[in-house]
N, C-alpha and C positions, 0 to 999 in steps of 0.2 A: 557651455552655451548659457546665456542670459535666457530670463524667462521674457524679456521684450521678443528676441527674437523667434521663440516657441512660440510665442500667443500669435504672432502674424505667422507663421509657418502654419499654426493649425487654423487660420483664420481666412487662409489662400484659399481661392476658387478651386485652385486644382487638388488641393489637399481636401474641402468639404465632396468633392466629383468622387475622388481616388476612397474616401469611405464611403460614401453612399453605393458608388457600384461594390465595395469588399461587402458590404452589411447584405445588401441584395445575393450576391453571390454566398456567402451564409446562411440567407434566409431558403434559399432554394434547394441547398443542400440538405438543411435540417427537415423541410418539407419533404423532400426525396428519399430520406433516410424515414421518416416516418411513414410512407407510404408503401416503402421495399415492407418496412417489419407489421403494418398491419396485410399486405397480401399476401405473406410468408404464413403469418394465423390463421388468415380463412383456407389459405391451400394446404396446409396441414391438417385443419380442421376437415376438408372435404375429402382431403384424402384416406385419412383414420376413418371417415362415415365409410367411405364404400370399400373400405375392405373389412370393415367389419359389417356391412351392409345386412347379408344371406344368413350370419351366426346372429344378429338380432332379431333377425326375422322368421326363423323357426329352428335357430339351433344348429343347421350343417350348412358350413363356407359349400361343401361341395355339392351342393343340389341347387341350382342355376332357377327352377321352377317352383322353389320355396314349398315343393309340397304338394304342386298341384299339377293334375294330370292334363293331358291336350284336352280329354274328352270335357272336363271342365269351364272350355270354352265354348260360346257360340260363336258360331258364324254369320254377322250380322254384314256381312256384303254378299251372300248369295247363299246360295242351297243346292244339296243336291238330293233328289229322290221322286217318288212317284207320282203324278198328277191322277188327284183325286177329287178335284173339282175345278171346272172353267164357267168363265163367268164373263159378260162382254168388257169388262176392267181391272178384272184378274184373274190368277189361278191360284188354287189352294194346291201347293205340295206335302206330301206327307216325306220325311227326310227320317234317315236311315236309326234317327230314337223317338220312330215314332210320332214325334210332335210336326204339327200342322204350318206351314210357314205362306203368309201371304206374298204373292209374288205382281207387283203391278205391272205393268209396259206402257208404251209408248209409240207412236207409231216409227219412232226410229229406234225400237228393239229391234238388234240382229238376229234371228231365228234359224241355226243350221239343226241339217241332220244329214248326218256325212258330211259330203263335201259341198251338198245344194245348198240353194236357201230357201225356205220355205214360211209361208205364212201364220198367221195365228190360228186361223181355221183349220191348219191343217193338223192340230196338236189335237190329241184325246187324252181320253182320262186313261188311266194307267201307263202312259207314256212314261218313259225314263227318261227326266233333265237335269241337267246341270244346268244353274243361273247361275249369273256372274252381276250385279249391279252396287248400288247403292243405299243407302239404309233409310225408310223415313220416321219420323218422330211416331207414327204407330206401331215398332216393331215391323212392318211391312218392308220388302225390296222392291225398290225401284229398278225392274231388269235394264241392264244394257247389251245384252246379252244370254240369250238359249241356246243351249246346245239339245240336239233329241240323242238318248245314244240309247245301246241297247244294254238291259235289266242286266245287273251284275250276276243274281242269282243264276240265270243262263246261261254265263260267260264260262268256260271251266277255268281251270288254275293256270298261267303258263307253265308250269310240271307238268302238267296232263296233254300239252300240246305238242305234239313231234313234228 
């Protein structure tokens, strides 16, 4: 071939179309390819994190709770234990370590005991409840929910029931 006729060969409309779509389709491969191998690093990366997660964190893969026991937790959506003060905008419970827990309501707290339902007034001190609500920025529960039930220490074991 003469080079006249390569320079209008590589100077045709359909020859500049037929590279600029091969260079495009190049470009988006290498794009694509680059993108497979940086989310191939980060999903290695997170996967080596959390299987070595619980041995970073106190030395044994097989303790799920890193250490720490339930009682370690509060309970910061409800309480359960004894009513040791009423007040016309809350109750103060005493719960089962002892410590004091503010309980607020609403007048759309639900209030059972059994199966009735019953009012705030009808609640005393040494009552045994169980709340169920939501937490506010003082440590206090917002109740959505009383139960009255009766003192565990009372209850015997179910072993002791026939």
């Amino acid at each position: 071939m003469n080079t006249k006729k390569i320079k209008e060969y590589l100077s045709s409309i359909k020859t500049e179309k037929a590279l600029i779509i091969i260079g495009v389709i190049l470009l988006m491969i290498v794009s694509f390819q680059s993108g497979m191998f940086i989310g191939f690093k980060k999903a290695s990366f997170s996967y080596k994190t959390g299987e070595n997660y619980f041995r970073e964190m106190n030395g044994r893969k097989d303790d799920p709770m890193m250490g720490m026991r339930r009682e370690d937790f509060g309970n910061i959506h409800g309480v359960v234990g004894k009513i040791i003060k009423i007040s016309p905008d809350s109750i103060i419970v005493l719960d089962k370590d002892q410590k004091e827990k503010v309980v607020t309501f609403s007048t759309s707290t639900l209030i059972k005991k059994l199966n009735e339902d019953i009012k705030l007034v009808d609640l005393k001190i040494d009552d045994f409840i169980a709340v169920i609500g939501s937490p506010n920025n003082d440590t206090s529960v917002d109740a959505k929910f009383i139960r009255v039930m009766p003192d565990p220490k009372v209850i015997p074991p179910l072993s002791q029931i026939k």
